[in-house]
Structure formats: structure tokens, C-alpha cells
C-alpha positions in Angstrom: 117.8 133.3 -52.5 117.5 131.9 -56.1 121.1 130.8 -57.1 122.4 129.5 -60.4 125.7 127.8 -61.2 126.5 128.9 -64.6 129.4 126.6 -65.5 130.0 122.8 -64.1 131.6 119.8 -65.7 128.6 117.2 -64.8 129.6 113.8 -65.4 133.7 115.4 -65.0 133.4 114.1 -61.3 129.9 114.0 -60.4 126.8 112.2 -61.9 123.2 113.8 -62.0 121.9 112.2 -59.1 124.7 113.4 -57.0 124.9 117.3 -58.0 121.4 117.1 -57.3 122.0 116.3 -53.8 125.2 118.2 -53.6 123.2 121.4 -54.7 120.2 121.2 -52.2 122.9 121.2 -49.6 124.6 124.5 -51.3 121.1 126.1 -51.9 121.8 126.2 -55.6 118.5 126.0 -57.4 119.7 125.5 -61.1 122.7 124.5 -63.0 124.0 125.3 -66.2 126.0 122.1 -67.9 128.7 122.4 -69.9 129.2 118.6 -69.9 132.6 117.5 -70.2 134.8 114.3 -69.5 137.8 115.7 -70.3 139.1 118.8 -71.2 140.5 118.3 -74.6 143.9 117.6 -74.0 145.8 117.3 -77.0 142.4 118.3 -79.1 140.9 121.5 -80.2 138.5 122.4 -76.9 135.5 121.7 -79.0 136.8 118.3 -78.7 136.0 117.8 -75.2 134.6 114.3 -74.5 131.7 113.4 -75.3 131.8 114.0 -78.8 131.5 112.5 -82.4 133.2 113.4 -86.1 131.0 113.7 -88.6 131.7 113.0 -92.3 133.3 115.9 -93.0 135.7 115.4 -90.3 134.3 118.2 -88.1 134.4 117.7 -84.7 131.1 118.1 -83.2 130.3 117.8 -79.4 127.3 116.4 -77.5 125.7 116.7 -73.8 124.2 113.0 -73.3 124.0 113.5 -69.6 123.2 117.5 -69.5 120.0 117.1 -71.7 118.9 114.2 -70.0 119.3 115.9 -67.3 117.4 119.0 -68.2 114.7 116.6 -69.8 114.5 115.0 -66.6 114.6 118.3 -64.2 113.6 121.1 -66.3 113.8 123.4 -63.4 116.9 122.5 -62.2 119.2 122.3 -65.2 120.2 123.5 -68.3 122.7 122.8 -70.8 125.3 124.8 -73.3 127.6 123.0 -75.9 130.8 123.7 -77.1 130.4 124.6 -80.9 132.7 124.0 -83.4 133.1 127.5 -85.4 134.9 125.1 -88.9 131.6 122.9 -88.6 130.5 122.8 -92.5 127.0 122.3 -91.2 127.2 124.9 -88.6 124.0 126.6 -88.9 121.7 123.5 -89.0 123.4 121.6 -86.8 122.7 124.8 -84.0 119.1 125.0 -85.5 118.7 121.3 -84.6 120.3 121.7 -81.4 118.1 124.9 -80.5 115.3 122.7 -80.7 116.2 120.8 -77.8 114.6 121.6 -74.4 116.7 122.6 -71.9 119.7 124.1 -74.7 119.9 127.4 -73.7 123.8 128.7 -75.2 127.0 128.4 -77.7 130.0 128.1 -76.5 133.2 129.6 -77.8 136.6 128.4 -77.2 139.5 130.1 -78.4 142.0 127.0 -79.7 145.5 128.4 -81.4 147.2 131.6 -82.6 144.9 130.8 -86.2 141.8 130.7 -84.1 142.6 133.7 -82.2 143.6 135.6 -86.0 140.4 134.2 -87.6 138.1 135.8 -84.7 140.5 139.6 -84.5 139.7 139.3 -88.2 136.4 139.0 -88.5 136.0 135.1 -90.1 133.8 133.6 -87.3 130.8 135.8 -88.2 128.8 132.6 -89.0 129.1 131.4 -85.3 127.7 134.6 -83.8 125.3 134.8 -86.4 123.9 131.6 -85.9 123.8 132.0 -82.1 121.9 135.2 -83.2 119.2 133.9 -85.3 118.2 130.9 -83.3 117.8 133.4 -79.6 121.1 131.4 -77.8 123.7 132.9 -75.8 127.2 132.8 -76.7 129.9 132.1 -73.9 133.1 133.4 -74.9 136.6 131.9 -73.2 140.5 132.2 -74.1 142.9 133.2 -71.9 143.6 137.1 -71.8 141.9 137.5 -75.1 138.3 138.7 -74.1 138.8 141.5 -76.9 139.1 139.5 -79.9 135.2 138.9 -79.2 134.8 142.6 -79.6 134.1 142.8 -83.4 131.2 140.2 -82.6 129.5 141.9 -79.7 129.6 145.1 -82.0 127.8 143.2 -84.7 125.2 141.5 -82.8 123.9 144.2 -80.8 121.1 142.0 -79.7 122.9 138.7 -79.3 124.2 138.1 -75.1 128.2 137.5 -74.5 129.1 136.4 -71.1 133.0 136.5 -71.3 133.9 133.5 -69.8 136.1 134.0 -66.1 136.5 137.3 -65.1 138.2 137.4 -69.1 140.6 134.8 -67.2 143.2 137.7 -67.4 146.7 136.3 -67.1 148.9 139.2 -68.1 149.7 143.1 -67.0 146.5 145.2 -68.9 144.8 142.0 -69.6 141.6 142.7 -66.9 141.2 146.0 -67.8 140.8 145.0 -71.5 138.5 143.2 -70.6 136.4 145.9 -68.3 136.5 147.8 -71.5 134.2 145.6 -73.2 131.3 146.6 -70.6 130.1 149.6 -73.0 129.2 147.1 -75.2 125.6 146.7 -73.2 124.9 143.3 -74.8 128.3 142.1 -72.9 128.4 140.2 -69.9 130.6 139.0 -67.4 130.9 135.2 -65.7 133.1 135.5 -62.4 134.1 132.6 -61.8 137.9 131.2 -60.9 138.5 135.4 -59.2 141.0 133.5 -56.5 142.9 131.8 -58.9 143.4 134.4 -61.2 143.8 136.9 -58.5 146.3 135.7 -56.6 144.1 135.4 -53.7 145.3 133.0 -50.9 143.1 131.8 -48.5 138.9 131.6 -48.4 137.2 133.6 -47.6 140.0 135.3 -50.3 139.9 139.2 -49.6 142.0 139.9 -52.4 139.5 139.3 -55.0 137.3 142.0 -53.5 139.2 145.5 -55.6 138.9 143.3 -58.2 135.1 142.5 -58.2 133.9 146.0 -57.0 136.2 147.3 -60.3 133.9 145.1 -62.5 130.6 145.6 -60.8 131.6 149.2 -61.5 132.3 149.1 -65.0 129.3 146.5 -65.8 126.7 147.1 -62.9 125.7 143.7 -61.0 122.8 143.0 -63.7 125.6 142.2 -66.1 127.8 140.0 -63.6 126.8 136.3 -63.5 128.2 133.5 -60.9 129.7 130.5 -61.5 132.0 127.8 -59.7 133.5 125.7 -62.4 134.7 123.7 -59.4 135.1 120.7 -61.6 137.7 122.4 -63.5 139.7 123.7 -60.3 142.5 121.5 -60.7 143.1 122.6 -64.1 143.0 125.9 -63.6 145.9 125.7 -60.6 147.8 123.9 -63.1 147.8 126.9 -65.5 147.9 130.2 -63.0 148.5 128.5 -59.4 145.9 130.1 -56.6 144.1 128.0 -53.6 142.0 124.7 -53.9 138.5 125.9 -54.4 136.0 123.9 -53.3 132.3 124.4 -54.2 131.2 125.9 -51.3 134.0 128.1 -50.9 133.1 129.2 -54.6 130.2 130.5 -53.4 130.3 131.1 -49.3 132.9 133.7 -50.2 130.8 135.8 -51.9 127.8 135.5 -50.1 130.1 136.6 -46.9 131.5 139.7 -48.9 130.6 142.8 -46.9 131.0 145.0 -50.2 128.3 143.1 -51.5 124.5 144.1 -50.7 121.4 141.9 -51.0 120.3 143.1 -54.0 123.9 142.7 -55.7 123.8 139.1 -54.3 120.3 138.6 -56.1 121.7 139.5 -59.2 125.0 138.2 -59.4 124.2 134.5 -57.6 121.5 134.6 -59.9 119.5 137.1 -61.5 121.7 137.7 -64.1 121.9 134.5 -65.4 118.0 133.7 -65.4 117.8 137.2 -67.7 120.5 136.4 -70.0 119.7 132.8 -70.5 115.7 133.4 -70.5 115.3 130.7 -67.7 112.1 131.3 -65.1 112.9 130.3 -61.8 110.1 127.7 -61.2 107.0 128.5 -58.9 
């Protein structure tokens, strides 16, 4: 089976040479970096290490390690950054960057209350629109506030949004907010951190189950995309609690789901993500 990780930390925990070996032990066939050293802490999330400030005193991330390791492996991985929405040179610093072989997507990281006004409002139409024009994918993330990107997917008709971790809905209402955003058809959905945010307790965590056959309903399984995040794990059980999930578990529990059929697996483990990013698995 063809699997794709849509979302680890490479050089978090892990260097290139590493993953590569970790994932031909997994079966994973191709990765999708979203490089970080850090997660931000005390910075806007755009501000993840590695990054630089430009003149204008934007803050603009790179992916050192995540291009060279797409130049180096085309076929196993791929790269997204982080993009600053207040960058002054927004559009050509993403036409530059869309020129890079192995950048594949934008992504969008909700920072404060202002941010989260800004995008209800409207005033983040250049992001989405420069995503649009240059044929990238926008990643969407902020906790419990998947509809904010709702404006935008309405907009951009043609332009993919994979809502970022099942919507990571902390809150009563918040996961059925974000189901409602599958009649948007250009919407997606990246399940990844389920046990955390579910409550689930122990692998192979049957309590995330109602919870992915609810959005497999509501989106069908070639709109549902898997990823582990496992580098972020510790993280996320500092914000919502949930079991230590470790790669393997990420994915062995939902290759042993019995609700799930071959052809869901396909999809979901990978045939959503080599669609929505426009990535051919190699002959």
C-alpha cells in the first residue's frame, strides 16, 4: 500500500537519514515536511525555527533540511512552509518559493484573537489568493476554529484546504463545525492527533472510531488525508492530555480498524494526499 505522512517535524527529533530508515520500517513511501525546530514558543507560529526577518521586520520561515531533502529524494519527500499572512512581500516571496522543487503547500496558522478577527473578516484574502494563483495547497490549523477558514474556501472554489487535525476540536459543537465545512468540495480533512483529541485511551484506541466514520461520512474517504505529527505528540498532550502516540501506533491503529475497507485505507493512508498535493507516486 502507498502511504504518505502528511505532517512531520523533520529535523524536530529526527534527521533525514534517519526518517528515511524509520519509514521503510513503517512502509511509509513519502513524507510531507513541515520543518520545524521548535514550535514557536513565545513567537507568532510562523516563527517556528528555522526562520529569518526580513527588512521589513516580517517574519519569514524557511525548510533548509525539507528541500534538501526533497532535492535529494524527490520521491520520498516533500515540503510545506509556514507563511506569514502580514508578509509585505507576500505574493513574491510564495511565487519564489513555488518555484522550488519539492514545495508543494502554504501553511496557515491561526496566532491571536486579531488573527482569528482578521480571517472571520475577510482581511487575509491575499494569502489564499496567492496560494491560488501559484497551484499550492493551503493547510489550515487553529484550535476549534476550522470555520473562520470558511469565507476563504467559499472564495477559492478551486484552491485545496486540508483543515489541519480532525479541526483539532477542543470544545462542545466544535467537531461538528468543522464536519460542516465538508460541502465546501474543495475542503479537506487531515486526521491526525484523533486519540488525543478524542479522549481515546489506549492503542489500538477504539474510541476514535464514531468519530472517524462521522467524518468519512460527511467528507467521503477521498477527502480524508493521514498524518502522524508524531513529532509534535508531546505538545499536543500538554494542551488536551490523551495517550503517548508513537509513530507506529499513529498508523497501525488505523490500518487494524475493522470499519475501515481496503479501498478506504488506499485513500486515506494515501490517495488523498497524492490528489490534493499533485504528487505521483514513483514507478
Amino acid at each position: 500500500m502507498d502511504i504518505v505522512d502528511t505532517q512531520v517535524h523533520l529535523n524536530h527529533w529526527m534527521d533525514e537519514a534517519t526518517t528515511i530508515a524509520a519509514m521503510n520500517a513503517l512502509g511509509i513511501s513519502a513524507m510531507l515536511v513541515d520543518e520545524a525546530w521548535d514550535f514557536g514558543e513565545g513567537r507568532p507560529p510562523h516563527a517556528a525555527l528555522p526562520y529569518y526577518v526580513t527588512k521589513h521586520g516580517a517574519n519569514r520561515p524557511i525548510s533548509p533540511g525539507g528541500s534538501a531533502a526533497a532535492l535529494r529524494h524527490p520521491d520520498r519527500f516533500s515540503f510545506l512552509l509556514r507563511v506569514n499572512p502580514l508578509d509585505p512581500e507576500l505574493e513574491a516571496w510564495v511565487e519564489q518559493a513555488a518555484a522550488t522543487p519539492g514545495f508543494r503547500a502554504m501553511r496557515y496558522l491561526l496566532a491571536d484573537k486579531d488573527d482569528a478577527a482578521a480571517l472571520l473578516a475577510g482581511a487575509r484574502m491575499g494569502f489564499f489568493q496567492a496560494a491560488s494563483d501559484h497551484d499550492l495547497v493551503v493547510f489550515a490549523g487553529g484550535h476549534s476554529h476550522a470555520p473562520l477558514f470558511e469565507p476563504y474556501a467559499k472564495a477559492f472554489p478551486s484552491l485545496p484546504i486540508v483543515i489541519d487535525h480532525c479541526g483539532f476540536p477542543l470544545g462542545e459543537g466544535a467537531f461538528e463545525r468543522t464536519l460542516d465545512l465538508a460541502r465546501y468540495p474543495n475542503v479537506h480533512l487531515k486526521w491526525s492527533h484523533a486519540p488525543c483529541v478524542f479522549g481515546a485511551k489506549a492503542f489500538p484506541y477504539p474510541e476514535v472510531r464514531p468519530f472517524l466514520n462521522r467524518a468519512l461520512e460527511a467528507f467521503g474517504r477521498e477527502r480524508i488525508m493521514w498524518a502522524s505529527d508524531f513529532t509534535a505528540e508531546p505538545a499536543v498532550r500538554t494542551t488536551c492530555g490523551g495517550p503517548d502516540v508513537r509513530w507506529a501506533d499513529a498508523l497501525y491503529y488505523m490500518k487494524c480498524n475493522p470499519d475501515l475497507s481496503e479501498g478506504d485505507l488506499e485513500w486515506v493512508l494515501g490517495g488523498t494526499a497524492r490528489k490534493v498535493l499533485r504528487w505521483e507516486q514513483a514507478a
